[in-house]
C-alpha positions in Angstrom: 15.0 31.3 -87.0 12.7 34.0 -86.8 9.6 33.8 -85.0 11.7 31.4 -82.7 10.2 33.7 -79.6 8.6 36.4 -78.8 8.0 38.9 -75.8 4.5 40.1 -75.8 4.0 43.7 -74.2 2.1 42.2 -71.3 3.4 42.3 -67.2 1.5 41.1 -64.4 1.4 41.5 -60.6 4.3 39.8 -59.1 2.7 39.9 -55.9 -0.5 38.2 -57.0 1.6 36.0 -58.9 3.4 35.1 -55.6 0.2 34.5 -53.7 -1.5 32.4 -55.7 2.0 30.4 -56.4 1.7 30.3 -52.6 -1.4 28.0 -52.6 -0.5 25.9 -54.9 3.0 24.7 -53.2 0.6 23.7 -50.3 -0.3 20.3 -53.1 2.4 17.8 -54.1 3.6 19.0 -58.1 4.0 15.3 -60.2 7.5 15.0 -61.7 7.4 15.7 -65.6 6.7 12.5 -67.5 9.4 12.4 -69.5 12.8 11.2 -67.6 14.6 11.3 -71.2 14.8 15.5 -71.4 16.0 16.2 -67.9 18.0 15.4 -65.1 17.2 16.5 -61.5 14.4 17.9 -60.7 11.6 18.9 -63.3 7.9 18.8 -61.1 4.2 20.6 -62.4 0.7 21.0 -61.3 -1.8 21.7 -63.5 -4.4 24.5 -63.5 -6.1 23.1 -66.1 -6.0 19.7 -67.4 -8.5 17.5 -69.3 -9.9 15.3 -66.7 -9.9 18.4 -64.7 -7.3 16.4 -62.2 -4.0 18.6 -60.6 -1.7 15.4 -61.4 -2.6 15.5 -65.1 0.2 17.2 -66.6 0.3 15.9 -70.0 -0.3 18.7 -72.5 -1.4 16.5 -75.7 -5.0 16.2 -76.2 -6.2 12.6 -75.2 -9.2 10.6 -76.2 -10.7 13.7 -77.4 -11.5 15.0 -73.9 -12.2 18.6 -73.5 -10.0 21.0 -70.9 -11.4 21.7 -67.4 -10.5 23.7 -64.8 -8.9 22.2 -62.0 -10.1 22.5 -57.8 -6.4 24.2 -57.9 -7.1 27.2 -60.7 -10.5 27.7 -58.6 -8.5 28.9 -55.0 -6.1 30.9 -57.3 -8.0 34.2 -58.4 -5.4 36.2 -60.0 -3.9 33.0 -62.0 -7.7 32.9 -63.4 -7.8 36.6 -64.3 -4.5 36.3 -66.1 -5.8 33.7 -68.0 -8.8 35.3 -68.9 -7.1 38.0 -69.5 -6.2 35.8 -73.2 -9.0 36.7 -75.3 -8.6 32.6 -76.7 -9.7 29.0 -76.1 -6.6 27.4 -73.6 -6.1 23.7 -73.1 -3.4 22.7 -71.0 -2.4 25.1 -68.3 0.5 24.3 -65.8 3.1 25.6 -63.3 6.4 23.8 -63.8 8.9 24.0 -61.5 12.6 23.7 -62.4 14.9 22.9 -58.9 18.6 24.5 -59.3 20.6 22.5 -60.2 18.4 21.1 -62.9 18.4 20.8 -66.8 16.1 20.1 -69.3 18.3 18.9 -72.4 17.6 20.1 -75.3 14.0 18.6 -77.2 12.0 19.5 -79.4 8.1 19.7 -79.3 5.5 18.4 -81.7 2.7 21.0 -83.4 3.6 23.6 -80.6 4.7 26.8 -82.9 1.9 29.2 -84.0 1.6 28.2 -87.3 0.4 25.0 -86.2 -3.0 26.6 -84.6 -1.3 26.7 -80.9 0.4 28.8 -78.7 2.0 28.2 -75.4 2.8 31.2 -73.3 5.3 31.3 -70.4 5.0 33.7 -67.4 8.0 34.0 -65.3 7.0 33.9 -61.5 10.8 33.1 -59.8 13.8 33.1 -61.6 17.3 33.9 -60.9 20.1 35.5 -63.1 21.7 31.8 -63.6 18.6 30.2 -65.7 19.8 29.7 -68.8 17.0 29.5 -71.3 17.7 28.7 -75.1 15.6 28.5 -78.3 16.6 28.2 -81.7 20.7 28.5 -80.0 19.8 32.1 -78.8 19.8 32.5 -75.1 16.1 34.1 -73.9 16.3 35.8 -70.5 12.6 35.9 -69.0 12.4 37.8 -66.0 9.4 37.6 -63.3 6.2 39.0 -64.5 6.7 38.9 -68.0 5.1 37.3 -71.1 6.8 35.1 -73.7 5.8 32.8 -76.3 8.2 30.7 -77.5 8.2 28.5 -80.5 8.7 25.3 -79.2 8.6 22.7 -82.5 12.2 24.1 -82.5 15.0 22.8 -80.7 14.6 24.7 -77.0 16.1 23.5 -73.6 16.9 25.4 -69.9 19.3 25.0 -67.6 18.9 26.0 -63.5 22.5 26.7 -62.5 21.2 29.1 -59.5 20.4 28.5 -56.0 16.3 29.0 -56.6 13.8 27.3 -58.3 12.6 28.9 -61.7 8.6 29.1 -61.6 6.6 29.1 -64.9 3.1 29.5 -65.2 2.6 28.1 -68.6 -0.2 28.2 -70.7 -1.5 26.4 -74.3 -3.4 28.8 -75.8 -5.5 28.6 -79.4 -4.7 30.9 -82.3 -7.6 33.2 -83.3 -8.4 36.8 -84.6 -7.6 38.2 -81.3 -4.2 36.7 -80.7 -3.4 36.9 -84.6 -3.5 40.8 -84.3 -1.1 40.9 -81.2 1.3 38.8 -82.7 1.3 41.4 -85.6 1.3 44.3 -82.9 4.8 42.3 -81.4 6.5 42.1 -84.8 5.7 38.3 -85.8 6.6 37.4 -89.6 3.3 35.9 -91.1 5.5 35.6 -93.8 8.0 33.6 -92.9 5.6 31.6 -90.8 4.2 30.1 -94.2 8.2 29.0 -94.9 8.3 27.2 -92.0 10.5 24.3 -92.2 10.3 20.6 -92.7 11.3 18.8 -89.6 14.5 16.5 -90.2 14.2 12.6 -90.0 16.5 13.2 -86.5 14.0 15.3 -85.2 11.1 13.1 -86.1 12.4 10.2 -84.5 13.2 12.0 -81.4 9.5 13.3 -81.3 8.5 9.5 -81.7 10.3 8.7 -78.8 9.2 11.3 -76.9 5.6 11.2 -77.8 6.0 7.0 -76.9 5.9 7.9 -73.3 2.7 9.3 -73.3 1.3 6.2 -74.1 -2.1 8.1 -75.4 -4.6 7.5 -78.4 -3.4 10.7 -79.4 0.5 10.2 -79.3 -0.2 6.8 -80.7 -1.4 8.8 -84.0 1.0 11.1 -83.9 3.6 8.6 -84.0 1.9 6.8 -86.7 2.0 10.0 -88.7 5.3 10.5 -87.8 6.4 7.5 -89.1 5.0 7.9 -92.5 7.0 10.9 -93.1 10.0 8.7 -92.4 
């Protein structure tokens, strides 16, 4: 599909990058919430969160809190100048932390493509030549220091078959005036953006059960939508 991904002409110091990622494997990452997409070993710490708390790693609003910076974000300089470097609101920000050895089966996401408003962005900070990384079918190879978006209402999932970790710093970013004109700058389709498809029942029903875990006010009424359009 187009607009499935897409590589925006950004790179960042790998060096900083490593720093920073330095101090925050000196705090315990919380093992992804939901066991259903992955086997092994799936682990994040959030930068960002919105009670502001480094073991908060859900990245659906909830009870209509607003995003805070976590303690973490605040020892990490250059993380906080990359992300100000996004001329846009952000809510959830995270490092996630694939082991080798790991997968994370294929899922889909729910309002998480640009057309819905929201971005997510994925940084590369260690990787090795044996993550697999698929959207839409079609293998995307993010190396260190690079900048990707990725359209994840589609079906996505990753596989660690090396012998390091793969190191994201991910980040959920708002659609504006400002991102709209680098996404045009990158190639994006506004086009085909307003042909976006109707999710299948299948997919629907896996987002219930996905967004069931969460256990949220938020979820809940996603679900309940969800299962109108059933």
């Amino acid at each position: 599909m187009e607009n499935a991904f897409l590589k925006l002409p950004f790179h960042f110091s790998e060096e900083k990058l490593l720093d920073d990622l330095a101090i925050c494997k000196k705090y315990n990452f919380t093992s992804h919430f939901n066991k259903n997409d992955y086997s092994g070993n799936w682990t994040s710490i959030a930068l960002r969160s919105q009670n502001g708390e480094m073991n908060n790693i859900f990245a659906l609003p909830q009870n209509g809190e607003k995003y805070k910076d976590t303690e973490l974000l605040q020892k990490c300089a250059y993380f906080k100048e990359v992300i100000d470097f996004f001329e846009c609101e952000k809510e959830s920000i995270r490092l996630l932390n694939l082991k080798p050895g790991s997968i994370i089966k294929e899922h889909t996401d729910y309002n998480l493509g640009y057309e819905d408003g929201i971005f997510r962005i994925h940084i590369p900070i260690i990787t090795n030549e044996e993550v697999h990384f698929f959207i839409d079918s079609k293998e995307v190879k993010m190396l260190p220091t690079e900048c990707w978006y990725g359209n994840f209402n589609l079906p996505h999932s990753v596989r660690n078959d090396g012998k390091a970790d793969r190191i994201h710093l991910v980040m959920d970013c708002i659609r504006n005036d400002w991102s709209d004109n680098l996404f045009a700058e990158c190639g994006y389709n506004f086009e085909a953006e307003k042909a976006a498809p109707e999710y299948s029942r299948e997919t629907k029903l896996q987002m219930i059960e996905q967004l069931k875990l969460m256990g949220t006010e938020t979820s809940k009424a996603m679900i309940a939508k969800l299962q109108s359009e059933i």
